[in-house]
C-alpha positions in Angstrom: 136.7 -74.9 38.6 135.5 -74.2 34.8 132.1 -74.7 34.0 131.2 -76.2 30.7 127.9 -77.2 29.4 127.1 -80.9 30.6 130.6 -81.1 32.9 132.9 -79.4 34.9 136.9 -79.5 34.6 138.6 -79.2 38.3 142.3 -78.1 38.9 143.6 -79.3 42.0 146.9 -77.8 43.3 148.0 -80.2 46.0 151.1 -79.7 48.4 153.6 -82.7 48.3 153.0 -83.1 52.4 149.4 -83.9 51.9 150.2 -86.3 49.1 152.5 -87.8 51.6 150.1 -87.6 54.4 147.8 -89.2 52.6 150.1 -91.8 51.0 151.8 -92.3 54.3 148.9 -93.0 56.9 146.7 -94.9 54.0 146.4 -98.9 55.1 147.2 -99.8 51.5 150.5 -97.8 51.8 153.1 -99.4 49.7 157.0 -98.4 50.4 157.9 -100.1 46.9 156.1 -97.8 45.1 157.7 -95.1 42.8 156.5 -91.3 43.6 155.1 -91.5 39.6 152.6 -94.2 42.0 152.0 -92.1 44.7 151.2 -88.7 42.6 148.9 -91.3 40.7 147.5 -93.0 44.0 146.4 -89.5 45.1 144.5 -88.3 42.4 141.9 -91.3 42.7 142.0 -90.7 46.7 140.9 -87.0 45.8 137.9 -88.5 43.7 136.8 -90.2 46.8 137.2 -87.2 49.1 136.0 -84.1 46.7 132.2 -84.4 46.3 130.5 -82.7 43.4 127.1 -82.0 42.8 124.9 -80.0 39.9 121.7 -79.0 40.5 121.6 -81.7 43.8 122.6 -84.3 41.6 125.9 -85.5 42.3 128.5 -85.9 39.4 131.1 -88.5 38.1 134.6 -87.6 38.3 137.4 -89.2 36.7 141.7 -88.0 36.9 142.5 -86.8 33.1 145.9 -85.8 33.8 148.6 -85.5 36.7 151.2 -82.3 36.5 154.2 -83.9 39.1 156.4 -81.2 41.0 159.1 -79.5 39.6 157.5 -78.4 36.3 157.8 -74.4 36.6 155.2 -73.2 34.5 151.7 -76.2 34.7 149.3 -76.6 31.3 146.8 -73.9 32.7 149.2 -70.9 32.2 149.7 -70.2 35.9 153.4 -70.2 37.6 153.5 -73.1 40.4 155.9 -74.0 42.9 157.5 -76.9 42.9 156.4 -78.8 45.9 152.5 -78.5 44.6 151.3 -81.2 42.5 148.4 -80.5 40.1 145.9 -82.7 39.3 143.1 -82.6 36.6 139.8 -83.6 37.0 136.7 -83.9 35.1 133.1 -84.3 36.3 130.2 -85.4 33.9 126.2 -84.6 34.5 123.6 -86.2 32.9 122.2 -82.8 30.9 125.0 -83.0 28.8 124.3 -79.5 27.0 123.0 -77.4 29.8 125.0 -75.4 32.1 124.2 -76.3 35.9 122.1 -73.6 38.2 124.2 -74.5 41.2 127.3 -76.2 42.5 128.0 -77.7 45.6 131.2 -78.7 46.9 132.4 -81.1 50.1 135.3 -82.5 51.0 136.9 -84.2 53.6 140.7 -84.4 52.5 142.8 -86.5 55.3 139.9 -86.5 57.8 141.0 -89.5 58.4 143.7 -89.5 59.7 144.9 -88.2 63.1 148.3 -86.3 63.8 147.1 -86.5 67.5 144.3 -88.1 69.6 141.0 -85.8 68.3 142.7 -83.4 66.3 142.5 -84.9 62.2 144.6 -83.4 59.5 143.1 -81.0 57.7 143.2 -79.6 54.1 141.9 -76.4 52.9 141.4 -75.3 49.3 140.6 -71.8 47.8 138.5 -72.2 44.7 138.3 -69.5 42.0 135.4 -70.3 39.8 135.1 -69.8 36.0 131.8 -69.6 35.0 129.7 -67.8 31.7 129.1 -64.6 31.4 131.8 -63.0 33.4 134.6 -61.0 32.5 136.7 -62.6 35.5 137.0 -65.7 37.5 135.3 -65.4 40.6 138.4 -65.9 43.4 138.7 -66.7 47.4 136.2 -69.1 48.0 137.4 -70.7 50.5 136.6 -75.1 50.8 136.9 -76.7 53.7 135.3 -79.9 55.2 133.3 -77.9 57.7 132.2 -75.1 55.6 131.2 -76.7 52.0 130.7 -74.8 49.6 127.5 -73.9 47.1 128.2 -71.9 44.4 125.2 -70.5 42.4 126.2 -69.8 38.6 124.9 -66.7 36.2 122.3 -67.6 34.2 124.1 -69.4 30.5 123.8 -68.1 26.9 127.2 -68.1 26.0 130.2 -71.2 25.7 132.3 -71.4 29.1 135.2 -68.7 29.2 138.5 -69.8 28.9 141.1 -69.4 31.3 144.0 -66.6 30.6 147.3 -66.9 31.9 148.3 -63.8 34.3 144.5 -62.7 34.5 143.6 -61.9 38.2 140.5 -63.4 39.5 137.8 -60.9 41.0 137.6 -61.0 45.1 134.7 -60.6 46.7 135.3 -59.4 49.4 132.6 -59.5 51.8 132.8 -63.3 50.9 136.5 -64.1 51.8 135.7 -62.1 55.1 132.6 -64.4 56.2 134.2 -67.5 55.3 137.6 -66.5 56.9 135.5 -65.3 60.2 133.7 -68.7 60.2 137.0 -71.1 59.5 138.5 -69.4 62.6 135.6 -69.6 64.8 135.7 -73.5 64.0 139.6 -73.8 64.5 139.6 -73.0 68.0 135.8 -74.8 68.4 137.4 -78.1 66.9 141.3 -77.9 68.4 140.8 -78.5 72.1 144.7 -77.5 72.4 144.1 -73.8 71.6 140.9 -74.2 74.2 143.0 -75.2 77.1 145.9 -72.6 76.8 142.9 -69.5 76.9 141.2 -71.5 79.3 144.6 -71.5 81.7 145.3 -67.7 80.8 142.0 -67.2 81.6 142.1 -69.2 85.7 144.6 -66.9 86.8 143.3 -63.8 86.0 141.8 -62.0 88.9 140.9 -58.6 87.1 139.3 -57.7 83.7 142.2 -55.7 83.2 144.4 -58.8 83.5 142.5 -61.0 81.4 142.4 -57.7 78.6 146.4 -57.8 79.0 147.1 -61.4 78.6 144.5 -62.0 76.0 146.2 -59.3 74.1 149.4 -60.3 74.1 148.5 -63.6 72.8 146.6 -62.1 70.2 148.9 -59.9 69.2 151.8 -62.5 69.1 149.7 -65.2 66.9 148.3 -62.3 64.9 152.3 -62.0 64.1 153.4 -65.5 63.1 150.3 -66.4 61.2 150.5 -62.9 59.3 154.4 -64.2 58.4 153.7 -67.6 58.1 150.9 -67.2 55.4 153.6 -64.6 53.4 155.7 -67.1 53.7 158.5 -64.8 55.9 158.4 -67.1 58.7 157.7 -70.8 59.1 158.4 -74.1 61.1 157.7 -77.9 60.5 154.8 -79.3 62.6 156.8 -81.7 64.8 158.4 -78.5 66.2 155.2 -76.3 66.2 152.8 -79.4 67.7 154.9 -79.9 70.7 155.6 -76.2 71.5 151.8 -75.8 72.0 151.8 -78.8 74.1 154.6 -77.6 75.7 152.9 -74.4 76.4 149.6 -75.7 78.0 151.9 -77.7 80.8 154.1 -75.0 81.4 150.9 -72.4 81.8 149.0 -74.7 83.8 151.9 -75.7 86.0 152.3 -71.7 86.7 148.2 -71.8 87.8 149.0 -74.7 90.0 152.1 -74.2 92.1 153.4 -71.0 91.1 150.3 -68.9 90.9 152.7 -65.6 91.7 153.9 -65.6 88.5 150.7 -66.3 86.6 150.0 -62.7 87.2 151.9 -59.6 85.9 154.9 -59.0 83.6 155.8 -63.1 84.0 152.5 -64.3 82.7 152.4 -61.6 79.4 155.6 -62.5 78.4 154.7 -65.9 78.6 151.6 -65.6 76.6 153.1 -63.9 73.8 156.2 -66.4 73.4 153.5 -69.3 73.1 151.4 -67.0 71.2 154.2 -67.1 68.8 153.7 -70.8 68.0 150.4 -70.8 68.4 149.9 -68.6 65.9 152.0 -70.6 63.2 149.8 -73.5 64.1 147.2 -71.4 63.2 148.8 -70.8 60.1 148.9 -74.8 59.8 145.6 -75.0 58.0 145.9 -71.6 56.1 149.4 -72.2 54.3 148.4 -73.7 51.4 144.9 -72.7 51.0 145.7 -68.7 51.4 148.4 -69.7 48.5 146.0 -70.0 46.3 144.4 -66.3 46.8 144.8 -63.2 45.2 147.4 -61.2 46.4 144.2 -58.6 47.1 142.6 -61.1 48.9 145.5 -62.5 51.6 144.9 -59.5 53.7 141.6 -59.9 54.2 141.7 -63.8 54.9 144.5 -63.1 57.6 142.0 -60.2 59.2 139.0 -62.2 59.0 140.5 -65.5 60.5 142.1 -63.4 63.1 138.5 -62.2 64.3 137.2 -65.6 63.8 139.6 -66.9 66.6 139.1 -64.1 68.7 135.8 -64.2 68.8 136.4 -68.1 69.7 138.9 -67.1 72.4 136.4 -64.8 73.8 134.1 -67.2 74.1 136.1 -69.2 76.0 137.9 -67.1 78.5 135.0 -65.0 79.2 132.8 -67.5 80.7 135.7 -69.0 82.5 136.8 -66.0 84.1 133.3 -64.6 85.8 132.6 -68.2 86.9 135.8 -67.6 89.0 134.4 -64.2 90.0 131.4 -65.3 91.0 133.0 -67.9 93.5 134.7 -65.1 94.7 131.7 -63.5 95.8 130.3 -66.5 97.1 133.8 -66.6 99.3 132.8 -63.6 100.7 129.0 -64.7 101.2 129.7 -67.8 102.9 132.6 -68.5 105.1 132.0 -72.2 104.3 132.9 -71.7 100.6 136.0 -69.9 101.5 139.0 -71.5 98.8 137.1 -72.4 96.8 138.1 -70.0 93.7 142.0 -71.0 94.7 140.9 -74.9 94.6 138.8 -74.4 91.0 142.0 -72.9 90.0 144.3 -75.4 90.8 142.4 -78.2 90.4 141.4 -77.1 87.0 145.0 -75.9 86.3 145.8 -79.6 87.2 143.5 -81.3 85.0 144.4 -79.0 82.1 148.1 -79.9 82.7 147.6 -83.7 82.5 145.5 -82.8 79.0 148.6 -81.1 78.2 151.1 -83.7 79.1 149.0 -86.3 77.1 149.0 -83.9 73.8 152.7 -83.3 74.2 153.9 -87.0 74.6 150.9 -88.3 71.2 153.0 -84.9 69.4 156.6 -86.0 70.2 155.8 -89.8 68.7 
């Protein structure tokens, strides 16, 4: 984003899978239509999906140019890959010569549409900011269409900087870290499929110590793949990914259920880490493209903060799950009469979790 007196000039760095996401699911998809259509259709679907406002009053956009794939070096200076479309935007406000106090951004990129039942696409975007009187871009803000973002600018005396090709953008740090902590928090909060795998780790665990080791492993194995993933070491298409996490809820729940011996011990770590594996490039799902975009000095601390940011989620999930099973326990012990009734909460819920599972994994495989 550069900021210029009276307007602001947007780069957007699109990957060709949301183009095609977009294009794909959209009601007025045409198959006729030339990719020179659909890298066109896209930039006036962003207009309608990116939301920009100055000083609370919201501003007109308009596509000024389309950059297709392929091109190795784009118009701004910057190396791009070629399976990222760039598109350039320009916003107008009505104080045509004053430079705005704040900027807010929102989007909701692909909400729309659903890969499976009550879990949208989702599109990310880092935004490094250009702005008067800095001697650097302002870098690893991250967008999303749960966390919009404001941005409040320095106060303008001189014309807009101009953008230099190989100039690193300055990382705040703190920043990245909040934002990253918050977008992980809200991944688990909004994917119910990350939910019900802790929550079946968590109904078998009888100890603390069992729930620290499981949990651990998991976190340790996602920790891994989205590390690789978002360096782009490691990485697998989403109709692998999708129904390996499926696949993972049925086969963890079935364990609980009807196997409950080897939901404990060596069996059940092992087990949480291979999922955790896939999981974790699921994770990554979200991240690719927008972690793409940071500073090389900023990636680490993205990965770390996210990585707390689903913890933190995780925790909140398998903790409260795992005392409620303790605390039947006890009640076991109090009253004869309630006797089974932590092995039926953990079957029943293991059963109930496994026909979630079996749902997610047959909407994944279409």
């Amino acid at each position: 984003m550069r900021i210029h007196p009276g307007r602001l000039e947007i780069v957007v760095r699109v990957s060709t899978e949301e183009v095609f996401v977009a294009s794909s699911f959209s009601p007025n998809a045409n198959t006729s239509d030339s990719l020179a259509d659909v890298w066109k259709a896209h930039g006036e679907y962003l207009l309608n999906h990116l939301r920009f406002r100055a000083d609370r009053q919201p501003l007109l956009g308009r596509v000024t140019a389309v950059e297709p794939p392929g091109s190795s070096l784009s118009s701004s200076g910057y190396s791009r890959p070629g399976d990222f479309v760039s598109y350039y935007l320009s916003y107008s406000s009505a104080r045509e010569n004053e430079y705005p106090r704040e900027i807010r951004i929102e989007e909701d990129v692909l909400k729309e549409f659903s890969y499976a039942p009550g879990n949208p696409w989702t599109s990310s975007f880092v935004v490094t900011v250009e702005q008067p009187e800095r001697s650097a871009p302002v870098g690893g803000l991250l967008l999303d269409r749960n966390q919009p973002l404001t941005f409040r600018c320095t106060t303008a005396s001189l014309g807009s900087s101009e953008i230099r090709p190989g100039r690193d953008p300055s990382v705040n740090a703190w920043g990245v870290f909040r934002d990253y902590v918050v977008h992980g928090l809200l991944h688990i909060f909004t994917g119910y499929d990350h939910m019900l795998f802790m929550s079946a780790l968590a109904l078998a665990a009888l100890t603390i110590w069992d729930l620290v080791k499981v949990v651990s492993a998991f976190t340790v194995a996602h920790s891994v793949t989205l590390t690789l993933s978002v360096l782009n070491v490691v990485r697998l298409p989403e109709h692998v990914v999708e129904p390996m996490i499926a696949a993972s809820i049925v086969f963890v729940a079935l364990q609980n259920a009807f196997i409950p011996k080897r939901s404990r011990g060596w069996t059940r770590l092992w087990t949480a880490f291979f999922f955790g594996l896939f999981h974790g490039l699921g994770f990554a799902g979200g991240l690719l493209d927008a972690m793409a975009g940071l500073p090389i000095a900023a990636i680490g601390v993205a990965i770390l903060a996210f990585s707390v940011g689903v913890e933190l989620a995780q925790q909140s999930v398998v903790l409260p799950t795992f005392f409620l099973l303790k605390l039947l326990g006890r009640e076991e012990i109090k009253h004869r009469s309630a006797e089974g009734l932590r092995l039926l909460v953990q079957r029943y819920g293991s059963l109930l979790i496994c026909a979630l599972g079996t749902f997610y994994l047959v909407e994944s495989l279409r």
